[in-house]
C-alpha positions, -999 to +999 in steps of 0.1 A: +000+000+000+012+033-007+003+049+026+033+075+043+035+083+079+055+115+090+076+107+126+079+144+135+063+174+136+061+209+147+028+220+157+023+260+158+051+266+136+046+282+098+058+254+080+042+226+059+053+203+089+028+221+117-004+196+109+006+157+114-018+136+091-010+102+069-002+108+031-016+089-001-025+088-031-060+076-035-096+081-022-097+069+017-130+050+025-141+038+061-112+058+073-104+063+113-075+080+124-063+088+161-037+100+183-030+091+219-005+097+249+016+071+261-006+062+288-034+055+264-052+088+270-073+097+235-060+130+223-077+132+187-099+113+165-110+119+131-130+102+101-118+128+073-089+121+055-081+158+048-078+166+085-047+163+105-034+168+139-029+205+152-011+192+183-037+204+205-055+186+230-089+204+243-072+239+228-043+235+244-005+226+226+008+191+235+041+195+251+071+180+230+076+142+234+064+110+213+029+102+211+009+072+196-012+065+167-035+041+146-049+041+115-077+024+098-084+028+064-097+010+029-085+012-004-103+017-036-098-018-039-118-031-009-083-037+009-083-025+048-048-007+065-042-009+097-012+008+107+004+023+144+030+041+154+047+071+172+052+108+162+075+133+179+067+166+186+096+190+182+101+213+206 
């Protein structure tokens, strides 16, 4: 599958690495995308493929550190992706 995850970001800064989202190159269907803390704690959810991860938790910027995710998603050919990982905020 042709499905890229970043491993850093910097949230709040003007660049094109501020929002943390997966990348790819075809139309997501049943898509489910989240972000946790270490200990589990759900930080951000979304079912849109176009939005990403601001770094923000209830308004308020996640300190640097490394943070989980999962991702659900099916391809145009009926194929589901289920991926995890981590993601560093840089200071």
């Amino acid at each position: 599958d042709n499905v890229f995850m970043p491993n850093a970001f910097t949230p709040g800064s003007a660049d094109e690495n501020a929002i943390f989202r997966p990348e790819f190159s075809f139309i997501a269907g049943d898509y489910d995308f989240r972000i946790m803390s270490r200990n589990g704690a759900l930080l951000f959810r979304s079912g849109d493929p176009a939005e990403g991860w601001d770094g923000r938790h209830n308004g308020r910027l996640m300190p640097p550190g490394v943070y989980l995710w999962s991702l659900r998603l099916a391809t145009p050919s009926g194929e589901t992706v289920v991926r995890t990982g981590t993601v560093t905020i840089l200071p």
